[in-house]
C-alpha positions in Angstrom: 80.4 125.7 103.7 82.4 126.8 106.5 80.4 129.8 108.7 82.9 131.3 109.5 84.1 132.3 105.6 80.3 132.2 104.0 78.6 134.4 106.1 81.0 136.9 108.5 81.0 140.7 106.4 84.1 141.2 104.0 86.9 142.4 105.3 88.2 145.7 103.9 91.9 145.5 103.6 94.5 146.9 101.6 97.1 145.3 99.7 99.8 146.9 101.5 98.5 146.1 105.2 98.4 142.5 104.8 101.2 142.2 106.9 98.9 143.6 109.7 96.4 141.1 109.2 97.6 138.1 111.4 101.4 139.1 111.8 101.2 142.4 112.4 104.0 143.0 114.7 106.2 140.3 112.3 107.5 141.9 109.4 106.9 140.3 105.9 109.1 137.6 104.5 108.0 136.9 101.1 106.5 139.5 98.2 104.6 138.0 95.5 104.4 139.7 92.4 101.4 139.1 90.0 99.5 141.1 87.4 98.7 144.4 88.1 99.7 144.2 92.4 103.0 143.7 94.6 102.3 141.7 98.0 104.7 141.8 101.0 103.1 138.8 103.0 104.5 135.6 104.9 104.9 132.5 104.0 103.9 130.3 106.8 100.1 131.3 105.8 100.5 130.3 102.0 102.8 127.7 102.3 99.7 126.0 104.6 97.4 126.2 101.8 98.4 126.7 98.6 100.1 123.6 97.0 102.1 126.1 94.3 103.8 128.1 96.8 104.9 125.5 98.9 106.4 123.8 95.8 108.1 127.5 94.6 109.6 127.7 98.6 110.5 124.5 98.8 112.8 124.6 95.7 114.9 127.2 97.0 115.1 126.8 100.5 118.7 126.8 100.2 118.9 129.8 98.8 115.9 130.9 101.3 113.2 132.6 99.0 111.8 136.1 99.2 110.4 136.7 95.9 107.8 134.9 94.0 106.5 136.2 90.4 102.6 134.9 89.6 102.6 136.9 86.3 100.0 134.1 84.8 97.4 134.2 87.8 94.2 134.0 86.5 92.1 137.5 87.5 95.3 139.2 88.2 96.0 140.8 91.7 92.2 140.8 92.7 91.6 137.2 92.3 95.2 136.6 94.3 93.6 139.2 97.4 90.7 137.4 97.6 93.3 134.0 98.1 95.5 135.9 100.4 92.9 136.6 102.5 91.8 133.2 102.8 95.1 131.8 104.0 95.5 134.8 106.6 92.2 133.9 107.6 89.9 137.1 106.9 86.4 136.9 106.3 84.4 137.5 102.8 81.6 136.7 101.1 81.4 134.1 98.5 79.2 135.3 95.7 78.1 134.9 92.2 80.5 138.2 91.1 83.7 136.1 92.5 83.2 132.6 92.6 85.1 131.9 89.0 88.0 133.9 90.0 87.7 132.0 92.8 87.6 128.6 91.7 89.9 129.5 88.7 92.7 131.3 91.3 92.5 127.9 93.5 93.0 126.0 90.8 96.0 127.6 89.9 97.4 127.9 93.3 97.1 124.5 93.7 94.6 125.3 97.0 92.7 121.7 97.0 91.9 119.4 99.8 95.3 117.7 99.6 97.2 120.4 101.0 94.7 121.3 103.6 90.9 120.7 104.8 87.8 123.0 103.3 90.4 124.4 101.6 89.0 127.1 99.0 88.8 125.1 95.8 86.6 122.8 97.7 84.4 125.8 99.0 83.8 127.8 95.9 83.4 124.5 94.0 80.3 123.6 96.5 78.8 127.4 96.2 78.9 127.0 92.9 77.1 124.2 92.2 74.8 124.7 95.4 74.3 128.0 95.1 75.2 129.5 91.6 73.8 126.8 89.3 70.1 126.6 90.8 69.7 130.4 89.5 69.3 131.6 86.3 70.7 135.4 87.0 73.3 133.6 89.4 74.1 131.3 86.5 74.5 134.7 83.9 76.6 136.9 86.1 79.1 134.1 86.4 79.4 133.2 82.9 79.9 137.2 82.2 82.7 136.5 85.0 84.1 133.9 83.3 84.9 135.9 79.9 88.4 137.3 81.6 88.9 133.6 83.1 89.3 132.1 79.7 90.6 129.3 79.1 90.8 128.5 82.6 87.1 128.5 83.4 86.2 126.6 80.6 88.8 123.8 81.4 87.2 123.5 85.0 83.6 123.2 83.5 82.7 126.4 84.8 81.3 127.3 81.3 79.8 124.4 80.7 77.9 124.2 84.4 76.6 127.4 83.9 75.5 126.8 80.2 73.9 123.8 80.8 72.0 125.7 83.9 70.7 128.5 82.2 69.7 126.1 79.4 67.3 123.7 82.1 66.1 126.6 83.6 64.8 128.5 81.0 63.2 125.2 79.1 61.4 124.7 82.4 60.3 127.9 83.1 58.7 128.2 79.5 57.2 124.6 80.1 55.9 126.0 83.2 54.3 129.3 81.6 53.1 127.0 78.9 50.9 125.4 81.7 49.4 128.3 82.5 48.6 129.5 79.7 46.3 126.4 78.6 42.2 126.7 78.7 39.2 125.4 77.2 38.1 126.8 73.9 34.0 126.9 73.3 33.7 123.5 71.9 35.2 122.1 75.3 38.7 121.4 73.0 42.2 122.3 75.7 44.0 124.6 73.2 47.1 127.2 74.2 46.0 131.1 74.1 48.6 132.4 72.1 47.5 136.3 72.5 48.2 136.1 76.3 51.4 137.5 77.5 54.7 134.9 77.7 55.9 135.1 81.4 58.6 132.5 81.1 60.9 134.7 78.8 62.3 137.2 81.4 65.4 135.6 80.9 66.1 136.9 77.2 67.2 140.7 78.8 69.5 138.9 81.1 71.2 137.3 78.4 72.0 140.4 76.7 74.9 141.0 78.7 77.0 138.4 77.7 80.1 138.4 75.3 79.0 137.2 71.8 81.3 133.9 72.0 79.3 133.0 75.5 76.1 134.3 74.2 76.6 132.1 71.2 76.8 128.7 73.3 73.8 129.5 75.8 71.7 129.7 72.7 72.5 126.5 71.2 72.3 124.7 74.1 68.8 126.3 74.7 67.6 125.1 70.7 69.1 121.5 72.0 67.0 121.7 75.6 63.6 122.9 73.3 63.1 126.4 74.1 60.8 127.8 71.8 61.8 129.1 68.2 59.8 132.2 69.4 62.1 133.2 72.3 64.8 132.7 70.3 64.2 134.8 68.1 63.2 137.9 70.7 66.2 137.0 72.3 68.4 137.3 69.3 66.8 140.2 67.9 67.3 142.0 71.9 71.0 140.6 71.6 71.7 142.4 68.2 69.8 145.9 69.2 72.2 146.3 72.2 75.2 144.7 70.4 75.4 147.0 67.3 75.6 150.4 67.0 72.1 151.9 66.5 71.4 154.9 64.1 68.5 157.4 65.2 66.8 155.3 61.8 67.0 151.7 63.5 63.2 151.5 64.1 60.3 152.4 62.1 56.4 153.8 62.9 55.4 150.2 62.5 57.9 150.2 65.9 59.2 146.7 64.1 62.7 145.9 65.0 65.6 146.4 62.5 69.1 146.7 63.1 72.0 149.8 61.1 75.3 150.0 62.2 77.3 152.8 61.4 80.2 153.3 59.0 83.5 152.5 60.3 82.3 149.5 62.7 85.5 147.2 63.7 85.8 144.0 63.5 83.1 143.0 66.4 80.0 144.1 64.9 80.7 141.5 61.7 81.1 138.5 64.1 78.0 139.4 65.8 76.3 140.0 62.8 77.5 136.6 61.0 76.7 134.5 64.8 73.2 136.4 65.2 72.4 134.9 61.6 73.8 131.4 62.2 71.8 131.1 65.3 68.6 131.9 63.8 65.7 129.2 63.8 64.7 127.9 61.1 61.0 127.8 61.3 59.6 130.5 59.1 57.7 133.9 60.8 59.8 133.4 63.6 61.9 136.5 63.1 60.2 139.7 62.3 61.3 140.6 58.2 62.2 144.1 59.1 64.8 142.5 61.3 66.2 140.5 59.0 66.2 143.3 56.3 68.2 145.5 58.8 70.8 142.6 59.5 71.3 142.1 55.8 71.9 146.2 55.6 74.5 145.6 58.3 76.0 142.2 56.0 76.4 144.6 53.1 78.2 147.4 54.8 80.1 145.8 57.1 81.0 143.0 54.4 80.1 139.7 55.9 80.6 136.5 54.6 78.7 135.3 51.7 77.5 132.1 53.2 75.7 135.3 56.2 74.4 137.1 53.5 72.8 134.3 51.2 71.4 132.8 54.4 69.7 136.2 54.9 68.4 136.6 51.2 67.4 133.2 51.3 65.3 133.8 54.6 63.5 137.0 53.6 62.8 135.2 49.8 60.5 133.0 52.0 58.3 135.8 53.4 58.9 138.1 51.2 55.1 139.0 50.6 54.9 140.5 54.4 58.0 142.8 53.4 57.4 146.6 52.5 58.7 148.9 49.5 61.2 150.7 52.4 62.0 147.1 53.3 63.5 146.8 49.8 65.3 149.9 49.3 69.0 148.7 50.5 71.8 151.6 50.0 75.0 150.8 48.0 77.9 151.0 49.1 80.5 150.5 47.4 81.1 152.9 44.6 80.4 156.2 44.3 79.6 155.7 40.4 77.4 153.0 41.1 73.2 152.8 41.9 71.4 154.4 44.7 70.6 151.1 46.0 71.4 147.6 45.6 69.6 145.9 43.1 71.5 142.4 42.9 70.5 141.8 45.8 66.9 142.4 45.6 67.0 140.5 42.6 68.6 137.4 44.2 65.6 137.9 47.0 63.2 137.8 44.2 64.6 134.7 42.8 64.9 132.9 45.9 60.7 133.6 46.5 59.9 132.7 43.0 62.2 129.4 43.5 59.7 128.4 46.9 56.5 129.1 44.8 58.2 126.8 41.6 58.6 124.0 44.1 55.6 124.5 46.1 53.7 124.4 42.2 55.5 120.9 41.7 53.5 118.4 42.6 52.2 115.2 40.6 48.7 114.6 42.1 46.1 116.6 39.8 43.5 117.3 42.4 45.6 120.0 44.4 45.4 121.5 40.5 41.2 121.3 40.8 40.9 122.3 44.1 43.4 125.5 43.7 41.6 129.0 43.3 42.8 132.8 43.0 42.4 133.5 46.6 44.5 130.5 47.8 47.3 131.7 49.9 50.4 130.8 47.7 48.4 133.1 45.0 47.8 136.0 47.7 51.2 136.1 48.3 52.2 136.2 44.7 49.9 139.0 44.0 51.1 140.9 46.7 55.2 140.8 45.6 54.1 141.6 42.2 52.7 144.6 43.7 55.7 145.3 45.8 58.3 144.6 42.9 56.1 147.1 40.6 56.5 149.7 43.6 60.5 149.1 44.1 60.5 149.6 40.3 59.0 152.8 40.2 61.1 153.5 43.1 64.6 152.6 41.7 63.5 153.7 38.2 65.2 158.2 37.6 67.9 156.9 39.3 70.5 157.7 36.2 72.8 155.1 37.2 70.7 152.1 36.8 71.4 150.0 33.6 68.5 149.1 31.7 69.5 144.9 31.7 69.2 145.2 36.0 65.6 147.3 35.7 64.6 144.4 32.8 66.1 141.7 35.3 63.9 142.4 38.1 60.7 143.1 36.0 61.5 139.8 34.2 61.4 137.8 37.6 58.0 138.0 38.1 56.3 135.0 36.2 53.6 136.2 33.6 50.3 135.5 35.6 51.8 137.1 39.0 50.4 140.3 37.4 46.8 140.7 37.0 47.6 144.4 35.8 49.9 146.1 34.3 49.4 149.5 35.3 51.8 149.6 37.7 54.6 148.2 35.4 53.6 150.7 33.1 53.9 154.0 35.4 57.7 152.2 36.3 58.6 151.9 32.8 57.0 155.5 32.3 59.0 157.0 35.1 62.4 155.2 33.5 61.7 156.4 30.0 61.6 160.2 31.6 64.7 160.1 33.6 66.7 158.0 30.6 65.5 160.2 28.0 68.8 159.4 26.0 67.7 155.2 25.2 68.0 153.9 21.9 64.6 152.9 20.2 65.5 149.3 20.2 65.9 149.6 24.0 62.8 151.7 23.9 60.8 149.0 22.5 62.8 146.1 24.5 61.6 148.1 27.5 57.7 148.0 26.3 57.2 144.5 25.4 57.2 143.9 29.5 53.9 145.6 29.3 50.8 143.6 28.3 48.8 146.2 27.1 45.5 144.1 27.3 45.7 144.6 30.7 45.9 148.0 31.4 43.3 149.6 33.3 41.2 152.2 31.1 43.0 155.3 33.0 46.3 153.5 32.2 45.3 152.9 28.6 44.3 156.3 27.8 47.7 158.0 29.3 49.6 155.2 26.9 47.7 156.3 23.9 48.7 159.8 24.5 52.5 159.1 25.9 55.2 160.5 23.4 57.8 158.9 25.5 56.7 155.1 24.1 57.4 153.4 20.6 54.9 153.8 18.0 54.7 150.3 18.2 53.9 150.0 21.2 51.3 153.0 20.8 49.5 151.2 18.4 49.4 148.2 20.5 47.7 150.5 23.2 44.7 152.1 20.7 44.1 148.3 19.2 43.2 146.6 22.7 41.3 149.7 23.5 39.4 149.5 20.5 38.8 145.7 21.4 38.1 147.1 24.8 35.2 149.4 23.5 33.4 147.1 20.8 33.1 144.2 24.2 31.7 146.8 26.0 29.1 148.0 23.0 28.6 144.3 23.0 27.7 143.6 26.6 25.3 146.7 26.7 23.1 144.6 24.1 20.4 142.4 26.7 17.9 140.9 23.5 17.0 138.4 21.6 20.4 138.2 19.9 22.9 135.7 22.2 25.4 136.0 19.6 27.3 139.4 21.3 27.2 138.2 24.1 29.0 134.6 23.7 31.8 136.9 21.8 31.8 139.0 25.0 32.3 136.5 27.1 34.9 134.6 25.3 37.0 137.9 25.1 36.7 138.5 28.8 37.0 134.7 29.4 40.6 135.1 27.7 41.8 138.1 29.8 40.7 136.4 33.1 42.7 132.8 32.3 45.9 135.0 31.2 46.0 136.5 35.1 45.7 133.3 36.5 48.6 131.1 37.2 49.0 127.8 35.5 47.6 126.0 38.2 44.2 127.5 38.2 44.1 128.0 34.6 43.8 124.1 34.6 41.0 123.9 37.3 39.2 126.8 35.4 39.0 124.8 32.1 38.3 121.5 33.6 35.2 123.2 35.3 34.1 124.7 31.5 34.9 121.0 30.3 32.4 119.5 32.8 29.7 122.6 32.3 29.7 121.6 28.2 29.9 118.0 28.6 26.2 118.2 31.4 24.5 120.9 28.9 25.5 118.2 25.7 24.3 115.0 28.0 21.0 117.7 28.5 20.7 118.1 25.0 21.0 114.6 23.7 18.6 113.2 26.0 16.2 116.0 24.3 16.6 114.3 21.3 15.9 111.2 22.4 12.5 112.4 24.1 12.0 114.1 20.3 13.1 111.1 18.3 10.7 109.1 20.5 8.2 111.2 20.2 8.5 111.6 16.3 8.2 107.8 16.1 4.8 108.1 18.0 3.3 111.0 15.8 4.7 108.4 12.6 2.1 105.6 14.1 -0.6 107.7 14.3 -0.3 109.3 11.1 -0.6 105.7 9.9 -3.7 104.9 11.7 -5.1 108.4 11.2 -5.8 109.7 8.0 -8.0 113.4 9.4 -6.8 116.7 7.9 -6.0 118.2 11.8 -2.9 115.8 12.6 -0.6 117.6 10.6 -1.8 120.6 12.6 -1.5 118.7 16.0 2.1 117.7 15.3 3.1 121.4 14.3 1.8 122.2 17.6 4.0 119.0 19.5 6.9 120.6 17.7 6.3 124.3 18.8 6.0 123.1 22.1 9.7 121.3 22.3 11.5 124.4 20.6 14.7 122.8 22.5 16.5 125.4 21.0 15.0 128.6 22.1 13.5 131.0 19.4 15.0 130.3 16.1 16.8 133.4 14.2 17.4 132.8 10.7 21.2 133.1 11.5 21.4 131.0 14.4 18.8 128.3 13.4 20.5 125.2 13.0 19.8 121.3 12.9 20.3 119.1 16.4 23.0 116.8 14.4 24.9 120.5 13.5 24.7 121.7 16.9 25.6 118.7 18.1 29.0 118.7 16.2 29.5 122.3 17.4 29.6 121.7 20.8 31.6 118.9 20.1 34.2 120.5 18.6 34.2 122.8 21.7 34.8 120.3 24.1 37.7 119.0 22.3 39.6 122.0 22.2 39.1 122.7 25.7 40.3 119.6 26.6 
């Protein structure tokens, strides 16, 4: 680049002096009308460098030109200064804040190498790829240039160059920080340390500035160049917080993002909205729940499309066991008639996390069933909505608007063994019966059969036997499992001789534990009392072998012996097996009887 334009101090004149510049005893022969300015200049100056002039002057040089309209000049009457003073000759600076207008303004005035040398297309073209386009912030403030040069600047590849830029740049500089952020675990194992702070993500407040349309290309060019999922996210989620208009509720104590906008929001606020949501990865945990809650908030109000807001259901259905009750609670909108808050839409949540667990459950190989227990992580998580949907019932249930078909619909969509207890299901179905004191008694007792009153909690169970507000069905339900509840108790407190209370004890708890579980580890639970039965019979008929050989024994000798004290020796033999422990008159039976019982058992567990 020419020294004398790239590095003399800018040259304060105004539009009205440019006369002065060069010519200033000559007065002006040409004015030059574009948007937003009137120039009285010469034309010896542009005619020598701008290709479009020249053309203009030379068509009428008859009639001997003096007024020239540029109403289409890209950057309007201070991109046309900044060309002005280049053909008179003054000194400015090249920078990142004017190279577009620049290179789009040369463009139009036709101010290439073919009219005259280093002429400025040629110059702001070099700075820009010299200069601009090996920095990152350069790279930004132009694009936020180029959103008044459009179409212009993206014909020229301005865009594009700039894009492509930030997009190497930023993948680098998180490959870089990546580097640095390996070491050597205990074992001697190179590992990344995760907890220490991401230096190569500066970039994501710098981004913020840029129109949504712009913003919306740098990001997909950076998922193409592999920038982390992570950044991404943060980067989205910094985009929508200064994008949308924030209420004083946008964050919460948990200081997790989430995202309100206002009533009365234009039209801008729905396209960022609907591109934030197309852009977002989709690697799960990425983006923080509340987040995504607050964007679907935004989707409903400001009426999105449905392709945004099923993307968004669909996306907190996948973690929906991190969410929280205030998570859940979205307002309605729409009519003033209508619920509190929107319950369709939780309910299309719920379905979408209860369709991931159905087709996570699907699989053909029977050991995942074996090796599956409570406490594996798909089961956590299923606990933990059932816990959250019991909450949002109790939460949504005196609202007087709420039909009792939605409250049964999102009881209903949790799967019978997602809930260990019922109690919480209960005190919803409680606080519903008080605030809809006007239900039928067939909806009363619709209402009730969600509860499994086996599994009530003793506390729980008492209230139901004294609550007026149920069926008498349903109260009779309640004092029958708490009388089975108190006999199994009386029957566990019983520690003799006696093993018959306590089998019947553990059978009945037996029962209430394999209805909590789910499917999956109901199976594993039985095959592991199939295998128990199956070693204690293989124990037992190899004791009736050793007996049976033993009996043959005592037969010989009884042949060869005819003394009075064998008969007396062999009681004693016998005592000593006693394979059955001490006999009770009731529970005394022979080894070919017991044999059959256990039997019996192991068929109908299998």
């Amino acid at each position: 680049m020419d020294k004398h334009h790239s590095q003399l101090p800018l040259a304060k004149c105004s539009r009205q002096r440019y006369s002065e510049w060069v010519f200033r005893d000559v007065p002006s022969d040409i004015t030059i009308e574009v948007d937003g300015g009137t120039f009285s200049l010469h034309k010896f100056p542009l005619v020598s460098r701008s290709g479009r002039i020249r053309k203009l002057v030379a068509g009428h040089r008859d009639s001997d030109i003096s007024r020239i309209e540029l109403l289409s000049l890209p950057g309007g009457a201070e991109s046309f200064e900044l060309a002005a003073k280049f053909c008179y000759g003054v000194n400015f600076e090249i920078t990142a804040a004017n190279v577009a207008q620049l290179c789009c303004v040369s463009d139009y005035l036709e101010m290439t190498e073919d009219y005259s040398k280093n002429n400025l297309g040629s110059r702001a073209e070099e700075y820009l790829d010299i200069v601009a386009c090996k920095n990152l912030e350069m790279c930004v403030e132009v694009l936020k240039q180029c959103e008044n040069l459009l179409p212009l600047a993206d014909e020229l590849k301005i865009v594009t160059r700039c894009i492509d830029a930030i997009a190497s740049k930023a993948c680098a500089e998180q490959i870089a920080s990546s580097f640095s952020r390996l070491e050597y675990s205990s074992s001697g194992r190179l590992h990344m340390n995760r907890q220490a702070k991401c230096e190569g993500d500066w970039w994501i407040e710098d981004l913020s500035v840029l129109r949504i349309d712009l913003y919306q290309r740098v990001i997909t060019a950076m998922k193409c160049r592999g920038v982390r999922p992570e950044s991404i996210a943060a980067s989205l989620v910094n985009y929508a917080q200064k994008e949308l208009t924030k209420k004083s509720s946008s964050w919460n104590q948990s200081s997790q993002p989430k995202v309100d906008v206002v009533s009365g929001s234009n039209g801008h606020e729905k396209v960022v909205v609907e591109t934030i949501v197309s852009l977002m990865p989709v690697e799960k945990l990425v983006v923080p729940i509340t987040f995504l809650f607050g964007l679907l908030r935004s989707a409903v109000m400001l009426d999105c499309t449905v392709a945004c807001r099923l993307d968004l259901e669909r996306r907190i259905g996948s973690q929906l066991d991190i969410a929280t009750l205030d998570d859940l609670l979205i307002p309605f909108f729409r009519n003033a008639g209508d619920t509190l808050f929107d319950v369709d839409t939780v309910h299309r949540i719920l379905v979408n996390f209860f369709q991931q667990e159905d087709s996570d459950e699907d699989m053909d190989d029977v050991s995942v069933f074996e090796s599956g227990s409570p406490t594996s992580p798909s089961q956590t998580a299923l606990f933990k909505v059932a816990k959250l949907v019991d909450n949002y019932l109790a939460e949504i249930a005196p609202d007087a608007n709420l039909k009792l078909n939605k409250f049964i619909a999102i009881a209903e969509s949790l799967p019978a063994h997602a809930r260990t207890v019922h109690d919480g299901l209960y005190r919803s179905i409680d606080v519903y019966l008080k605030a809809h004191q006007a239900l039928s008694d067939p909806d009363r007792r619709r209402l009730c059969k969600l509860i499994d009153f086996q599994k009530l909690s003793q506390e729980a169970g008492s209230h139901a036997a004294q609550n007026e507000r149920l069926p008498l069905q349903s109260i009779v339900q309640v004092l029958y499992f708490e009388q089975l509840r108190l006999r199994n108790a009386l029957f566990c407190s019983y520690h003799d001789d006696d093993h018959k209370p306590t089998h019947q004890s553990w059978r009945i708890n037996s029962g209430a534990l394999s209805a909590a579980m789910s499917p999956r580890d109901n199976y594993a639970s039985l095959r592991r009392e199939n295998r128990e039965l199956k070693l204690e019979l293989t124990r037992m008929r190899m004791r009736l072998n050793d007996l049976e050989k033993d009996h043959v024994c005592m037969k010989k000798n009884m042949e060869k012996s005819n003394s009075g004290g064998f008969m007396s020796n062999f009681s004693k033999k016998i005592g000593k097996l006693n394979i059955f422990g001490h006999s009770s008159s009731r529970e005394s039976c022979s080894p070919s009887k017991r044999s059959q019982v256990t039997d019996s058992k192991l068929t109908e567990r299998t």
